[in-house]
N, C-alpha and C positions, 0 to 999 in steps of 0.2 A: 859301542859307546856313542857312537857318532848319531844312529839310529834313535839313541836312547833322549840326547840331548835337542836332535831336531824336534822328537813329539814332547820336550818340556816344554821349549818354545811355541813352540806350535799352542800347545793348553793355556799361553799367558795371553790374558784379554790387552795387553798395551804390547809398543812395540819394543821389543828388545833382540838384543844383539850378544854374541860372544866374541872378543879378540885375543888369540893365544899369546904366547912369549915372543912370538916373531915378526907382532905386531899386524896378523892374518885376520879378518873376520874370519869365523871357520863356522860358521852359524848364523841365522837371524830367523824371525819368523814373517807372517805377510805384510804383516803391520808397520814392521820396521824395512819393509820392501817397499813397499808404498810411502815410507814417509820421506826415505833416504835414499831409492832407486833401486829397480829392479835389476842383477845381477851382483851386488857386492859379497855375497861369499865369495871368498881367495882372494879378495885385496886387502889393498894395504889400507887401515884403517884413516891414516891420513890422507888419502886421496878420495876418498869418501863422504870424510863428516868435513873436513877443511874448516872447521871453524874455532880460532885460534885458544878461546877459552877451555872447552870440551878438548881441546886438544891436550893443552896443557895439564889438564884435569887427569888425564888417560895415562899422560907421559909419568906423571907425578905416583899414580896408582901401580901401574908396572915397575916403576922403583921402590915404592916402601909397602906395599897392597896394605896402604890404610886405606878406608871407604872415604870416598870423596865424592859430593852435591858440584854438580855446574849447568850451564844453560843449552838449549839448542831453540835457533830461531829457525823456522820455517813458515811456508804459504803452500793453504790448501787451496790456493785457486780464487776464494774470495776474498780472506783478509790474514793478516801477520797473524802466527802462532806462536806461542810460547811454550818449550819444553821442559821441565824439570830430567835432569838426566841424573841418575845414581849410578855409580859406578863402584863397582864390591869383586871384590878376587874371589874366585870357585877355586878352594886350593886343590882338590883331587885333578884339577884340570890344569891347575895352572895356569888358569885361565880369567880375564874380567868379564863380568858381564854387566851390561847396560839395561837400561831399563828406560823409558820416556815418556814420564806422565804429563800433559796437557795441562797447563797453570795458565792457559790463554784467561779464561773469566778471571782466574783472582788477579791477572794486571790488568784488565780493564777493570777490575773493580777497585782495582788502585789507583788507576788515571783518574776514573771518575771522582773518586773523594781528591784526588791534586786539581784538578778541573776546577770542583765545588768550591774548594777553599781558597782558588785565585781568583774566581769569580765573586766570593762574598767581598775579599778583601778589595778588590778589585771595585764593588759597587758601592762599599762602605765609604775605600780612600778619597772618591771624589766630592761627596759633602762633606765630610769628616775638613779635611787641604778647606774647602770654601769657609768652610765655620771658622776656622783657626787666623785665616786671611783678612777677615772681616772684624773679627776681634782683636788683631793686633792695630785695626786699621780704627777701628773705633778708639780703643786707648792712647792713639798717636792723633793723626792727621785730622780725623774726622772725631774729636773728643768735643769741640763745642760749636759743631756742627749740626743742629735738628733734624733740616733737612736730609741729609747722608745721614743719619742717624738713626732715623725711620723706616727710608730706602732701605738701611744694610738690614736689620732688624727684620725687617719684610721678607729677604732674600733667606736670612740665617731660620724665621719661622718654616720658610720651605724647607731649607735642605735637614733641617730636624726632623719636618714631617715624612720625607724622605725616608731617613734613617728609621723612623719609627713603624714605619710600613712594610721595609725589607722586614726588619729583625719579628714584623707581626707574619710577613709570610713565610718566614723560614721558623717560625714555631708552630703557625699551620701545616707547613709540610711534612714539617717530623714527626707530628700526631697523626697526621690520614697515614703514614708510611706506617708506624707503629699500627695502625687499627686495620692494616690494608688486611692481612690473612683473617680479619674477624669480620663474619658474615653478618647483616643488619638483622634485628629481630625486630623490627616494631614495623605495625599497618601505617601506612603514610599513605593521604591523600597527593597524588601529583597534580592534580587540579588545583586544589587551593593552593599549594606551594608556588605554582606556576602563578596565580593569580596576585598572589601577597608579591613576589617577584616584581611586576611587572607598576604594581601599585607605590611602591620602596622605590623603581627607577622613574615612574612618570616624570617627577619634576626635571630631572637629570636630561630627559628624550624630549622635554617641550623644551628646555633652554639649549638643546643641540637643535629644535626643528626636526626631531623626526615624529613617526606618528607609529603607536604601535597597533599593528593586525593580531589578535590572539584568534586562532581556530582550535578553540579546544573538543567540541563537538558538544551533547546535550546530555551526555553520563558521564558522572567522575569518574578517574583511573584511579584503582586503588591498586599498590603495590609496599613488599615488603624494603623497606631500606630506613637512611638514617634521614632524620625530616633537616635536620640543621646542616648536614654536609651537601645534601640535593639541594637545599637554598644556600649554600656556598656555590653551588657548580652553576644554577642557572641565573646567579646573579652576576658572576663572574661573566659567562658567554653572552649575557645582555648588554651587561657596561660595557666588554668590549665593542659589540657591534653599537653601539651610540658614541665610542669614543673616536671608533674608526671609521666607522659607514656612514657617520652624520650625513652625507653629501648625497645617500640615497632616499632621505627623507621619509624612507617609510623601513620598519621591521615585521615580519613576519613570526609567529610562534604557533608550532603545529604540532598536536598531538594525535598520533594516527596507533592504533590498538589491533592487534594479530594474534591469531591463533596460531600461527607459526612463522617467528621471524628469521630467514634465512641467513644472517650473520647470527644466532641465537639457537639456533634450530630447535625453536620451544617457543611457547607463549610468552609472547615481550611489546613493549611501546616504544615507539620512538618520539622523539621530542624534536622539532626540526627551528631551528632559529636561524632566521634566510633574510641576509641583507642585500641592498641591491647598491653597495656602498663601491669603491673601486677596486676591490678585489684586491686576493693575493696571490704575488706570481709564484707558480709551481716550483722553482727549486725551494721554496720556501716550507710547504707542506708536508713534510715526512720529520722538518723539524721540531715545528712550532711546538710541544708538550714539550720539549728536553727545557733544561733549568737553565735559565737566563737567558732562553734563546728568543731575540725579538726578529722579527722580520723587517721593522723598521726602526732602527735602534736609539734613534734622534728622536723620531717620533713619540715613540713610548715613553721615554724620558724626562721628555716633555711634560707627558700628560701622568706623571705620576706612577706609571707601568714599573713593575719589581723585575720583571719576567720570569717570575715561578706562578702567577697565577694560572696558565694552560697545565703545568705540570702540578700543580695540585685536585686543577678537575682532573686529570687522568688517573690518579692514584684512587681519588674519591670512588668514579665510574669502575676502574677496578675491584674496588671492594664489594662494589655492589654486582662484580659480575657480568659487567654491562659493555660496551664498544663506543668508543667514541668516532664517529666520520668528519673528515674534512675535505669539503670540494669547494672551491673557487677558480675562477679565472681575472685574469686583470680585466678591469672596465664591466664586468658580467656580476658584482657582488661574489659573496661568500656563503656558503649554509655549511654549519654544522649543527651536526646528528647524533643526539644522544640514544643510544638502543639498549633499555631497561630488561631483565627479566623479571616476570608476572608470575609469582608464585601464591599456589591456594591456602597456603598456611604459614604460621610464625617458621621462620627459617631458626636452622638447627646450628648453635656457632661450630666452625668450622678453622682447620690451617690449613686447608689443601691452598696449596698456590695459583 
C-alpha cells in the first residue's frame, strides 16, 4: 500500500501530501518536498506547515472529514506565493490528503484591479474635493466678487479638463486591452504617420523651443498595423519628450529598417525618439508603462499627465507584436524605441497571447 500510494503522488503534477490519524505525514511527492522541506515524511504535520490557518483547516478535517479549502503562504526565492490547499479524507486510508495549487497570478491580479481602483479614485478625489471647494466658495464669500469669480472659474475649467482626460484615458485603455489579442490587418504607411505626428506637435515644440530632427530615410516603411493607434503611440512619446526634454531644445525621430531585428528575430523597424532633455533616473525605468506610475509625480500633474498614457502605448506596441525600449541617464536625455514587425502580407487576426 505504502508503494502503491508513494507512485500516486509521485504521477500528481502539484504538490501534495498524505497525513494519517496520528497526525504523521506518511507521504508527500517532490513538489511538496521542495515547497515545504525536504525530509517531512514521519513528522508531525504541525511542525511542518506551522501555519496557523492550514492548521486549523487539517485539525477541523480529522475531526468531521468534511472537505475543507485554506491557504499556504510561501517564497520561491523571488517573490511571495500563494497556495490554494484542499484538504479531502482518503477513507480506505484513513487518511487526508493535501493537494497545493499555485493562486499566486489570480492575487496579484487581484491586487492589481484594488491598485487600479485606488488609483482612479485616488486621481478623480483631488479635483472632484477642488471643484466642490470652489463652488461652495463662489455661493458664499466670493458671490459678488468678479474678480475671485473668474480666478475660481479658471481653476474649476482646469480641474474638469483634468477629469475629462483621465476618464478619456481610462476609456482608451480598456479598448487597446480589449483589441490587445487581435492582430492589425491594414498596410499602414509609418512614414506619413510619423510625419502628420510630428506636423499635429509642431506648434506644441516651437512654443516649448525645441526643434525637431526627423531622419526618416528616402523610402517609406510600409508595415501592417493599426494607422489610429500607431498615431496614438507616436504622439503620445513626442508630447512627452516636448513636455519633458523642453530644456534640450532639440528632438530627434529615427527610423532605421532590418532584415533581421535582434529583439524581433524577423524583419522589423525601429522608430527611435531621442531627447537630449534631463533624463530619467534609472530606478525609475522598469516602471514607467505600469498605470499611473509618474516618475515625476508633481511634475506631470502639473502639466496635465493621467499617467496611463506609457501604459496605453505598451498595450498598443503589444498588439502589434512589437517591443518597446527605454534608455536614459540623468543629465544625458532619454531615447525610446519602438521595434515594429514587417510583415509581406495582411496579417491573419489572431488570440495567441
Amino acid at each position: 500500500m505504502d508503494n502503491t500510494l508513494d507512485d500516486l503522488l509521485t504521477a500528481m503534477p502539484l504538490p501534495a501530501l498524505v497525513i494519517d490519524g496520528a497526525e504523521r505525514i506518511i507521504a508527500a511527492n517532490a513538489e511538496a518536498c521542495t515547497l515545504i522541506g525536504q525530509g517531512i515524511t514521519g513528522r508531525n504535520y504541525v511542525t511542518m506547515l506551522r501555519q496557523p490557518a492550514l492548521l486549523d483547516t487539517i485539525e477541523a478535517v480529522l475531526r468531521d472529514s468534511r472537505p475543507r479549502v485554506s491557504q499556504y503562504l510561501a517564497n520561491d526565492g523571488v517573490q511571495d506565493t500563494t497556495f490554494q490547499v484542499t484538504a479531502r479524507v482518503v477513507p480506505d486510508l484513513r487518511a487526508i490528503l493535501l493537494c497545493f495549487i499555485d493562486v499566486t497570478h489570480l492575487e496579484q491580479a487581484g491586487q492589481m484591479r484594488r491598485d487600479f481602483v485606488a488609483n482612479v479614485s485616488h486621481e478623480l478625489r483631488t479635483p472632484l474635493t477642488a471643484l466642490m471647494g470652489f463652488i461652495e466658495t463662489l455661493r458664499g464669500p466670493a458671490r459678488e466678487d468678479p474678480a475671485a469669480r473668474d480666478r475660481f472659474l479658471t481653476i474649476m475649467e482646469g480641474e474638469a479638463g483634468r477629469m475629462n482626460r483621465l476618464v478619456g484615458d481610462l476609456l482608451s485603455l480598456s479598448r487597446v486591452e480589449g483589441d490587445e489579442r487581435v492582430r492589425p490587418r491594414d498596410l499602414v504607411n509609418l512614414t506619413d504617420i510619423l510625419s502628420s505626428v510630428l506636423r499635429t506637435l509642431k506648434p506644441l515644440a516651437d512654443e516649448a523651443g525645441m526643434t525637431f530632427e526627423p531622419e526618416f530615410g528616402p523610402a517609406p516603411v510600409e508595415l501592417i498595423g493599426d494607422a489610429d493607434q500607431l498615431m496614438q503611440v507616436f504622439t503620445n512619446l513626442v508630447e512627452n519628450a516636448i513636455k519633458y526634454a523642453a530644456s534640450g531644445k532639440r528632438l530627434s525621430v529615427r527610423i532605421t529598417q532590418t532584415d533581421r531585428d535582434p529583439a524581433l528575430r524577423a524583419p522589423g523597424v525601429r522608430v527611435q525618439i531621442i531627447d537630449y532633455g534631463p533624463g530619467i533616473d534609472a530606478i525609475h525605468l522598469p516602471r514607467l508603462t505600469e498605470r499611473f506610475y509618474r516618475a515625476d509625480s508633481h511634475r506631470s500633474r502639473a502639466l496635465g499627465g493621467t499617467g496611463l498614457g506609457l501604459a496605453i502605448v505598451k498595450h498598443i506596441i503589444n498588439r502589434h507584436r512589437g517591443r518597446l525600449r527605454v534608455e536614459s541617464e540623468l543629465g544625458q536625455g532619454s531615447q525610446f524605441t519602438v521595434v515594429l514587425p514587417i510583415q509581406s502580407g495582411p496579417a491573419v487576426p489572431t488570440t495567441e497571447s
